[in-house]
C-alpha positions in Angstrom: 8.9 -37.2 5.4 5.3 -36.4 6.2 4.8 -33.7 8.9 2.6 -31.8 7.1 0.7 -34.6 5.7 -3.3 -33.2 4.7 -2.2 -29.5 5.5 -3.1 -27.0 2.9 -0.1 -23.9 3.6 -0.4 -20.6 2.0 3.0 -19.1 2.2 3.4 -15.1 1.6 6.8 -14.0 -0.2 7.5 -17.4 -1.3 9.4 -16.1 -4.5 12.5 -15.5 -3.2 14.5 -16.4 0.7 13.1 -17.7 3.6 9.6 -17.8 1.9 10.7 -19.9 -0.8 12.6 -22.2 1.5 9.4 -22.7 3.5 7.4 -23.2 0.2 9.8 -25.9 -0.7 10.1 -27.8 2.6 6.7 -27.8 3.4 5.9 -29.7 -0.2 8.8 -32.0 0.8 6.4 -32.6 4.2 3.5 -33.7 2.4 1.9 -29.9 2.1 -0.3 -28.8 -0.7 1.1 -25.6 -1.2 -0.3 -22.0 -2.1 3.3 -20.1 -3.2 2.2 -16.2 -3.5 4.2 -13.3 -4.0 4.3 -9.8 -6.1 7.1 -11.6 -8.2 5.4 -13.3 -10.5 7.6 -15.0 -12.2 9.5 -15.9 -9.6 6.8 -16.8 -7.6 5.4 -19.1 -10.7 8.8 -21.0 -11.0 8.6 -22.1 -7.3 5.7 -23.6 -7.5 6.3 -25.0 -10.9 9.6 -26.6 -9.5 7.8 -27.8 -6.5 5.3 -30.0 -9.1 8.5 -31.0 -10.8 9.8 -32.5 -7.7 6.9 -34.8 -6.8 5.1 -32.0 -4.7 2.1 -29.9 -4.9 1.8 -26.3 -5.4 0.0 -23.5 -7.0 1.1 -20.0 -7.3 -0.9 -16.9 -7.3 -0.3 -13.1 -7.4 -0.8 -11.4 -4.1 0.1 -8.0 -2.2 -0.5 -8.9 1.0 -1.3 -5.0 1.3 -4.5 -5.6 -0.6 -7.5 -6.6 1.5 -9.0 -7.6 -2.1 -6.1 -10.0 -3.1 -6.5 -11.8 -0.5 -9.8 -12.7 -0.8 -9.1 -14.0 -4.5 -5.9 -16.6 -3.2 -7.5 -18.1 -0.5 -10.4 -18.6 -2.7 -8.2 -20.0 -5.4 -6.8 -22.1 -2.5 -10.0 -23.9 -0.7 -11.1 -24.3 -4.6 -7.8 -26.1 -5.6 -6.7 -27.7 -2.3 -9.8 -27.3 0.3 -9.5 -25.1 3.2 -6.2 -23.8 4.3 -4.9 -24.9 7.4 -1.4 -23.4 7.6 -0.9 -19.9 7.0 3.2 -18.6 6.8 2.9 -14.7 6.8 6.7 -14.4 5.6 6.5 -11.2 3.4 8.3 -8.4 4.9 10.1 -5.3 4.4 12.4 -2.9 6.1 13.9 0.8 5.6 17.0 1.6 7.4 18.0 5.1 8.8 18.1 7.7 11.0 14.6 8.7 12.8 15.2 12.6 11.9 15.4 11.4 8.4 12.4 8.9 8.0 9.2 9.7 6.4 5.8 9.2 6.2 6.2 7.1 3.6 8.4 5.0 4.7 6.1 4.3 7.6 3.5 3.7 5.7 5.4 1.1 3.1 7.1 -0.5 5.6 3.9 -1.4 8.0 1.7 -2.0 4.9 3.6 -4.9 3.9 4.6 -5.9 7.8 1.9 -5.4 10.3 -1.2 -4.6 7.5 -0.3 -7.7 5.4 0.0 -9.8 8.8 -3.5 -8.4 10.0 -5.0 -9.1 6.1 -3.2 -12.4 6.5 -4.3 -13.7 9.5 -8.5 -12.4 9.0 -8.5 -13.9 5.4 -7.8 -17.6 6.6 -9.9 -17.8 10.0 -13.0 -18.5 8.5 -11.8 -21.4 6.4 -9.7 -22.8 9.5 -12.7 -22.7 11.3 -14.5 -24.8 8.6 -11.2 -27.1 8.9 -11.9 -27.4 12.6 -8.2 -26.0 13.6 -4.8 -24.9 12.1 -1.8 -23.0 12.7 -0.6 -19.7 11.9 2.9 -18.1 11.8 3.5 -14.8 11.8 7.3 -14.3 11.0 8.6 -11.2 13.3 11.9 -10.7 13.8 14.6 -10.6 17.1 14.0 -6.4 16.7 10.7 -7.1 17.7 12.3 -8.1 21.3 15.2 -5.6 21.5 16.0 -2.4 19.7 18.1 -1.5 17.3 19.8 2.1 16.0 18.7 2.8 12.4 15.8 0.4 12.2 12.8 2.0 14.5 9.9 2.0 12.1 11.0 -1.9 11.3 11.2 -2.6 14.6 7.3 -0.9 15.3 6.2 -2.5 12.7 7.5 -6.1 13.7 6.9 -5.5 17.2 2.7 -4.9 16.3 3.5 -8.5 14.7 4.5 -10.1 17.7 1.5 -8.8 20.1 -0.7 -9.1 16.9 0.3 -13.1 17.2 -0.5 -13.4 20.8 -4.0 -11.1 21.1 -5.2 -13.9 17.6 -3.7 -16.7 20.0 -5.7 -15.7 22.8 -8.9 -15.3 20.9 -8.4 -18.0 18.5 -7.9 -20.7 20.7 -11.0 -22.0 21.3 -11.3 -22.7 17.6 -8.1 -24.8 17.1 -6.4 -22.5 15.9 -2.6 -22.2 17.1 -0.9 -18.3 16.6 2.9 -18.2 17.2 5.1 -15.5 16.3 9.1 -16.5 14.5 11.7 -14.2 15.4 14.8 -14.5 12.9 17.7 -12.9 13.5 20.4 -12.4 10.7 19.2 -14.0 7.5 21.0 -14.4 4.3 18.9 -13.6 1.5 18.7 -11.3 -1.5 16.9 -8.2 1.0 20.2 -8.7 3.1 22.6 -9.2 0.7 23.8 -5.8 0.2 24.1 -5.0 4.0 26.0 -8.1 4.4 28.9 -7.6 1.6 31.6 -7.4 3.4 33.0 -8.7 6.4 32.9 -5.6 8.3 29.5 -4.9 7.3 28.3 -8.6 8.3 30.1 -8.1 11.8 28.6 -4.6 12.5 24.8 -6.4 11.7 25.6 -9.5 13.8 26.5 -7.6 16.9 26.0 -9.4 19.8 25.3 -12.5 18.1 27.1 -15.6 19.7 27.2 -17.5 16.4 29.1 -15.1 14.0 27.2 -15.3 10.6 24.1 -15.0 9.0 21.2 -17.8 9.0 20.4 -20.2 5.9 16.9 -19.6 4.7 16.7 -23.2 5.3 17.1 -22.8 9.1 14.3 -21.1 9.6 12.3 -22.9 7.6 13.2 -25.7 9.5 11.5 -23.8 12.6 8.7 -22.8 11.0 8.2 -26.4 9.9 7.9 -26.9 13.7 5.5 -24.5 14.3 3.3 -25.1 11.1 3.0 -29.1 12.5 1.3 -31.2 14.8 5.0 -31.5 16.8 4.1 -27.8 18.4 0.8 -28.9 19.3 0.7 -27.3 22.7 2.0 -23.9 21.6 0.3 -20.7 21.2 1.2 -17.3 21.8 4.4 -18.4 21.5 7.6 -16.8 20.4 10.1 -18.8 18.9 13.7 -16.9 18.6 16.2 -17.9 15.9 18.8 -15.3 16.2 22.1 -17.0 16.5 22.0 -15.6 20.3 21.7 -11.9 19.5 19.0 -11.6 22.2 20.1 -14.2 24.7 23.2 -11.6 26.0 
């Protein structure tokens, strides 16, 4: 198991769901590993079990809102691991509701953490992928960045500038080696979902037209992002790769 054999990864919300299953598989694949998160105990414990397991890992503090934090982890990472060649921008939040009844503030939470931390993400690594002569990133978006969805607008703006964010860095940043693809999840079971997804009702009202009736495994989209993170996805850029249990194929 070595897919990710001499890639250096810096993975954003890597404390908790999909981010921590990406943490810990990419170890598993031979990654040197940068777990960061706002949880940091949490975040520490990942990384520490990670060393436990055979892997390597470090963790750091970061809000991906903060232009200034991420100058200190990706220092901490070229200075621990060499330049970083995989970048997972997994940290995300959403607000649900009504349009009449959203706020500024939600606007502004939701797309700091979404479409700012993406942006700070993705211009933090560039110059040390450069230095590494290539390397992928993946922006995680979401299947509301493809079709809409009652309740969740300002998610589904700030997702959606994720997705065209991914193909514009594609565009320019292929001629440096560097691959940008986009991963749309659909459903996810994790603790952000866990209270929409209580019941039965609830989980059927959220899967809607999803032709496989439950929620993902953080583990199957790490799995994807696995793909796009390696040397297997090669040829792709600007890609968009959907893992939605059908919710946008109908």
């Amino acid at each position: 198991m070595a897919r990710l054999n001499n890639k250096v990864a810096l993975i954003t919300g890597a404390a908790h769901g999909m981010g921590r299953a990406h943490a810990e598989l990419f170890a598993k694949e031979g990654s040197k590993v940068v777990v960061t998160d706002r949880d940091e105990r949490a975040g520490a414990a990942v990384a520490a079990q990670i060393v436990e397991s055979g892997g390597n890992a470090i963790f750091s503090p970061l809000d991906v809102s903060s232009a200034q934090d991420w100058e200190g982890v990706t220092a901490l990472a070229e200075a621990t691991f060499g330049p970083i060649t995989v970048l997972v921008n997994n940290a995300g939040t959403y607000v649900y509701g009504e349009i009449e009844a959203a706020t500024e503030s939600q606007w502004d939470i939701v797309n700091s953490v979404n479409a700012r931390g993406t942006f700070l993400g993705c211009r933090a690594v560039v110059p040390q992928m450069k230095r590494a002569g290539g390397g992928a990133i993946v922006n995680v978006s979401s299947n509301f960045a493809i079709v809409g969805r009652p309740g969740f607008s300002i998610y589904c703006a700030s997702k959606g500038a994720v997705r065209m964010m991914s193909k514009a860095l594609a565009a320019e940043l292929a001629p440096y080696g560097i691959r940008v693809n986009s991963l749309h999840p659909g459903l996810v079971a994790t603790d952000m979902t866990r209270d929409l997804i209580a019941t039965p009702e609830s989980l059927d009202t959220l899967l809607g037209s999803a032709l496989i009736r439950r929620a993902a495994a953080p583990l199957e989209l790490a799995y994807a992002a696995l793909f796009l993170a390696s040397d297997e996805s090669s040829y792709m850029t600007g890609a968009e790769l959907v893992v939605d249990g059908g919710y946008t194929s109908v």
